[in-house]
C-alpha positions as CSV (number, residue, x, y, z in Angstrom):
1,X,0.0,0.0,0.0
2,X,1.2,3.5,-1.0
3,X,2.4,5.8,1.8
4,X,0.6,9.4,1.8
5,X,3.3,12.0,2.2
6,X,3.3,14.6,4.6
7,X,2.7,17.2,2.4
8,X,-0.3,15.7,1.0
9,X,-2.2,14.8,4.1
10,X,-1.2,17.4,7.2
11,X,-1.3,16.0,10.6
12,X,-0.5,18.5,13.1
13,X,1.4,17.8,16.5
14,X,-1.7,16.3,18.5
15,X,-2.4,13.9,15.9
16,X,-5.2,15.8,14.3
17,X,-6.3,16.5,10.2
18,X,-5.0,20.1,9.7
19,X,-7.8,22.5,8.7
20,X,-10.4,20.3,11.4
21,X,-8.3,19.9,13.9
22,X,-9.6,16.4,14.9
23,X,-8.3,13.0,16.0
24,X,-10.0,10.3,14.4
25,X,-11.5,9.2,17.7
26,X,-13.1,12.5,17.6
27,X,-15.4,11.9,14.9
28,X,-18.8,10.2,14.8
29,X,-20.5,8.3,12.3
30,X,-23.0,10.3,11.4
31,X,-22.3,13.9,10.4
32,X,-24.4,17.5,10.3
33,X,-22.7,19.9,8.5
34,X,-23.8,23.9,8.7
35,X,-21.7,26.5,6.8
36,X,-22.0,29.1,10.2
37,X,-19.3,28.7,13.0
38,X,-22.0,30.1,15.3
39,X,-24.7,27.1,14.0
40,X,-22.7,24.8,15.8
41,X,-23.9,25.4,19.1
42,X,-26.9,25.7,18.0
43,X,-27.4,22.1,17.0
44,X,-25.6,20.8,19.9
45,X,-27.1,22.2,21.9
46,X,-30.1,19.3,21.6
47,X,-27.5,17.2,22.3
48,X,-27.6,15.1,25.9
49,X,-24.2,15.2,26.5
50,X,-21.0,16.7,24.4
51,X,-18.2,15.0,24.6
52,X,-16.1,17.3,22.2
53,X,-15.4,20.7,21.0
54,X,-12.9,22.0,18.5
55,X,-11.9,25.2,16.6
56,X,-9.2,25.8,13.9
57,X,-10.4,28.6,11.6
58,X,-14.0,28.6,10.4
59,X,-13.8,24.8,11.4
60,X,-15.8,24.3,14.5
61,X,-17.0,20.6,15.3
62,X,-18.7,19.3,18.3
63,X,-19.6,15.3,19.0
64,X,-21.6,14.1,21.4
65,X,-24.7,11.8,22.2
66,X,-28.6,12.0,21.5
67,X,-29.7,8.8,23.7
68,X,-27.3,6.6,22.5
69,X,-27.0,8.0,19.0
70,X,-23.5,9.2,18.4
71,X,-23.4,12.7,16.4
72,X,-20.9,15.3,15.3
73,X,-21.6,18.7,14.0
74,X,-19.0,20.6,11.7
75,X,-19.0,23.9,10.6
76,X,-17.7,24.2,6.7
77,X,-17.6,27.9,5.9
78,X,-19.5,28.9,2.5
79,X,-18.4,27.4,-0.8
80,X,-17.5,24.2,-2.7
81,X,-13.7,25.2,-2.2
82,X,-14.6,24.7,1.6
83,X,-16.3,21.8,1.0
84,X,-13.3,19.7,-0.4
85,X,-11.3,20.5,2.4
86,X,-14.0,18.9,4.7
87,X,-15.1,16.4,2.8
88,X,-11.6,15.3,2.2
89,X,-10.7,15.8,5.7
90,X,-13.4,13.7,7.1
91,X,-12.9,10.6,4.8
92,X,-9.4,10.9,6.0
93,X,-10.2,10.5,9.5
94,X,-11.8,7.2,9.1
95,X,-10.4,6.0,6.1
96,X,-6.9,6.5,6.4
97,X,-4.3,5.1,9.5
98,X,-2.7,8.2,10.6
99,X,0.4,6.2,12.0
100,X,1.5,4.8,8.8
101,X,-0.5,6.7,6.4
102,X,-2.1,4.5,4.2
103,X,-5.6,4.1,3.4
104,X,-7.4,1.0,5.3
105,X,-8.4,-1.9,3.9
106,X,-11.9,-1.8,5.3
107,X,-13.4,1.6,4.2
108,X,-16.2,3.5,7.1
109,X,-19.0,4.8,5.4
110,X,-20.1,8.0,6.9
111,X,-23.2,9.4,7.2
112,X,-22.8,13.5,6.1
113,X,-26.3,15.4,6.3
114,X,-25.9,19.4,5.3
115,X,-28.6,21.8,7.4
116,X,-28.4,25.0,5.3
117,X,-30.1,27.6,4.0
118,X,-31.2,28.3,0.5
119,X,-33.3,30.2,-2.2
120,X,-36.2,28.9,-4.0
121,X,-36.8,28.6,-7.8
122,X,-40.5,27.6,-7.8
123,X,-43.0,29.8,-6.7
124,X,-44.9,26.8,-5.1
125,X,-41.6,26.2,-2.6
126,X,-42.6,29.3,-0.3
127,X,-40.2,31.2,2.6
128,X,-39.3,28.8,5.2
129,X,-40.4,25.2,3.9
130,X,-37.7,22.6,3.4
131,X,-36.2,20.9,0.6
132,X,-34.1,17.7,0.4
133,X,-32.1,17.7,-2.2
134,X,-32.4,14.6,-4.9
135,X,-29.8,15.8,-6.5
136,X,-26.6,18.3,-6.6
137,X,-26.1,20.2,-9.8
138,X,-22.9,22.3,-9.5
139,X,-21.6,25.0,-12.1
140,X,-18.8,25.9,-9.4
141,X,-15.8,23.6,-11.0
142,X,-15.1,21.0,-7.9
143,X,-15.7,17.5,-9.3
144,X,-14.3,18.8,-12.6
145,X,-10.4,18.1,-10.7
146,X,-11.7,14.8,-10.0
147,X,-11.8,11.4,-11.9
148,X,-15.7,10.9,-11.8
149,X,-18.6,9.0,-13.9
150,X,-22.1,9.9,-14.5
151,X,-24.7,7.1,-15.2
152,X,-26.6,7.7,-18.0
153,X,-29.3,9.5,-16.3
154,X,-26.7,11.9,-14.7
155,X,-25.1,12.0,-18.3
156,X,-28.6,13.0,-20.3
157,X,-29.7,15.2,-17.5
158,X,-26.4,17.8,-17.2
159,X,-26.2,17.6,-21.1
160,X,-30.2,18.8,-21.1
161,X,-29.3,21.5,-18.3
162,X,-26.3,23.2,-20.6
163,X,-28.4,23.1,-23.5
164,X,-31.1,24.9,-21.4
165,X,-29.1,27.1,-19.6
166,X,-26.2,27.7,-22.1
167,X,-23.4,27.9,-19.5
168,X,-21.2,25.2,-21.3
169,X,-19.6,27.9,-22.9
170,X,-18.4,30.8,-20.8
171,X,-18.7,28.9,-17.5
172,X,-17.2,25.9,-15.9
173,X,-18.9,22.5,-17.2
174,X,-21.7,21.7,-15.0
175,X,-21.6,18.2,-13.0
176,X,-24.4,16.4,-11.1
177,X,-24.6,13.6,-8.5
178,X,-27.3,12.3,-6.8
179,X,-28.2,12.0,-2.9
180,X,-27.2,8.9,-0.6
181,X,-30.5,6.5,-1.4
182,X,-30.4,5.0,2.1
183,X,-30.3,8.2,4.0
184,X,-32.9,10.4,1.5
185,X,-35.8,8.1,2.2
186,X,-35.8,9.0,5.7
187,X,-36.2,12.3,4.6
188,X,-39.9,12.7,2.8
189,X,-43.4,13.9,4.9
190,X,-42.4,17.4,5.5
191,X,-39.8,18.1,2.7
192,X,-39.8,19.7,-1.2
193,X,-37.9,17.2,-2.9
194,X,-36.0,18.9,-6.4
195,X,-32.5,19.1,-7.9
196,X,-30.3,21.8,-6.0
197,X,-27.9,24.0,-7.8
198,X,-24.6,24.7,-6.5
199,X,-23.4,28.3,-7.6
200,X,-19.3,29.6,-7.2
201,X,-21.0,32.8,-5.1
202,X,-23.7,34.7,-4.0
203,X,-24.6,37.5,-6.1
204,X,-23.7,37.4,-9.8
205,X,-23.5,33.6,-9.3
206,X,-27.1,33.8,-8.4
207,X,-28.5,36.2,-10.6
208,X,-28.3,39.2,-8.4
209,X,-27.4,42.6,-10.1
210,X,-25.7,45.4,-7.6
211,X,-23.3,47.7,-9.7
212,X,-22.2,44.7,-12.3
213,X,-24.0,43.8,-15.1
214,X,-24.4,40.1,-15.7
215,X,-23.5,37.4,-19.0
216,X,-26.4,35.5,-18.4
217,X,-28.6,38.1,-17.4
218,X,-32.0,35.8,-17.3
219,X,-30.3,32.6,-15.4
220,X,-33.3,32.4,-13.0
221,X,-35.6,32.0,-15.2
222,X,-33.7,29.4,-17.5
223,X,-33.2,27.7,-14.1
224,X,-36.5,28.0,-13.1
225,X,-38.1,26.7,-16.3
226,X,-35.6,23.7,-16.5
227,X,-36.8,20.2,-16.5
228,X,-36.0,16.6,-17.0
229,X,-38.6,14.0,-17.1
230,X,-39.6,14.5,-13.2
231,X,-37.2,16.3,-12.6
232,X,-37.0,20.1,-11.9
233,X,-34.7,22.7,-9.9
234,X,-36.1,23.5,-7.0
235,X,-33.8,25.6,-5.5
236,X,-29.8,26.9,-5.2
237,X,-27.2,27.5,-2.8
238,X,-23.5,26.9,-2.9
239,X,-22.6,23.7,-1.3
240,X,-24.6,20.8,-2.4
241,X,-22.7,19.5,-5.5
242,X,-19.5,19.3,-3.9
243,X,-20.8,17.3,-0.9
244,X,-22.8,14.9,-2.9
245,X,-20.3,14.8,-5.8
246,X,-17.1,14.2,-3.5
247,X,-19.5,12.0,-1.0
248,X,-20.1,9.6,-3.6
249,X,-16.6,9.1,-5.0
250,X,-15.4,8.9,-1.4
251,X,-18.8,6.2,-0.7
252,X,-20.1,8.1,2.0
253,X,-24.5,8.2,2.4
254,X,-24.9,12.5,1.8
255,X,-28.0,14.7,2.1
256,X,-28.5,18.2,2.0
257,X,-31.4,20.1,4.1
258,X,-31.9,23.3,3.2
259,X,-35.1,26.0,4.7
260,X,-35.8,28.1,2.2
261,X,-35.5,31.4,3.3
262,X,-35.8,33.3,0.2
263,X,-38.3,32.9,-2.7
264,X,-36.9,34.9,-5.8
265,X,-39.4,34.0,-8.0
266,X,-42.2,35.6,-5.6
267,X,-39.1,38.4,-4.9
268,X,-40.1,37.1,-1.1
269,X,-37.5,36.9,1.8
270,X,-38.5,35.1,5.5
271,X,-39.4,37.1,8.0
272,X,-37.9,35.0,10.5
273,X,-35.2,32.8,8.8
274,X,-33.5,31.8,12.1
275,X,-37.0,30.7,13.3
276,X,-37.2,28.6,10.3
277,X,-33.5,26.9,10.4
278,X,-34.1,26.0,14.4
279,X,-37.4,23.8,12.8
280,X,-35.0,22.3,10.5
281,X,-32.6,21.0,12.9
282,X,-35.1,19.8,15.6
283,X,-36.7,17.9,12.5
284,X,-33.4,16.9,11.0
285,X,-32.2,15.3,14.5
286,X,-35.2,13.8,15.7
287,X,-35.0,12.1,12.2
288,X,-31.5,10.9,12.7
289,X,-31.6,10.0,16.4
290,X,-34.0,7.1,15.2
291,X,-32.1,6.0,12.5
């Protein structure tokens, strides 16, 4: 088996992954991940007991115990960029033997469920309902540095969005991948179900026009109007892809919760969208508790 150099994987001085600053004992199965430092705490703090806390830059994680349901709670910052330094990092942790660097022979499937926030592209997905994503659509680049195959599905579906949408020409080339089957279908009464697009940023990304005019000035309505047999885009934020793209290569079971707290078709932002994310995360954890 190949050794993994030191410059390639970074193991500080406590024996901990670089940018998370955790020991693999210091990681549980089953993973929430929330783009704000500050959301940490406010998922564990339904936790009965916590039995760690760590913080290296925008990195916060804390594990601990629902009943006897083992949980940590990591903190990605915004963006796919981000994401591949987590997603990366937590595979490491329980796929690869720290002490002599090489990747185990029995691989740990993880279980990575994000708890975000998002905007919807359907008028009928109002302020501060749920969606669980089917699917991950990403125009932001990640999975494009990666050795990865579409089924034909995937394949006919991304080729339908860019002839759609047009951005295979000007913009990165879009990639898809779908949620973790095992963990989705806990996720159904209560949740929108659509194809999520990831986006590079938040305002020209997204449509939004400040001072700078845009290339592809009418990009929510080509989203909007996309479909695919059954499927349509329900919403977008700027995570998704990479976690369900990098999750599947890597074989981990990955879902992304988002509450909607913006509706830019209806031009309609929540009134309350920290009311809205504290529903999500009671629902998301009493789900996974009884998993």
């Amino acid at each position: 088996m190949n050794r993994i150099a030191e410059s390639e994987l970074i193991i500080n001085s406590r024996g901990a992954v670089y940018h998370l600053d955790l020991k693999p004992e210091e990681l549980a199965p089953t993973i929430i991940t929330v783009g704000d430092p500050d959301r940490v705490s406010e998922v564990s703090k339904y936790f009965d007991s916590i039995e760690v806390k760590s913080q290296h830059r925008e990195f916060v994680t804390h594990t601990g115990y629902i009943g006897n349901k083992r949980i940590s709670v990591v903190s990605t910052g915004i963006g796919t960029d981000n994401i591949d330094i987590v997603l990366n990092e937590l595979d490491a942790l329980v796929n690869i033997d720290f002490v002599t660097r090489t990747i185990k022979p029995t691989l740990t499937h993880l279980t990575i469920v994000r708890v975000g926030t998002s905007g919807s592209l359907q008028a009928d997905i109002p302020v501060d309902s749920f969606v669980a994503s089917t699917h991950g659509l990403g125009v932001d680049n990640l999975l494009n540095f990666y050795k990865n195959q579409n089924n034909d599905e995937e394949a006919h579906l991304v080729n339908a969005f860019v002839t759609h949408t047009q951005m295979g020409h000007h913009f990165s080339a879009p990639y898809i991948a779908s949620a973790g089957p095992s963990i989705q279908k806990h996720f159904v009464e209560g949740f929108h179900h659509g194809i999520t697009v990831t986006c590079p940023g938040f305002y020209g990304p997204q449509g939004r026009v400040l001072r700078l005019g845009l290339t592809n000035a009418d990009l929510i309505d080509k989203l909007t109007s996309f479909s695919y047999g059954n499927h349509r885009i329900t919403n977008f934020e700027m995570e998704t892809s990479g976690i369900y793209g990098l999750g599947k290569l890597l074989g981990h079971h990955c879902l992304s919760l988002s509450a909607m707290v913006a509706n830019r078709i209806e031009k309609k932002f929540s009134t309350d969208g920290n009311a809205a994310v504290q529903a999500l995360i009671s629902k998301t954890l009493g789900i996974l508790s009884g998993i």
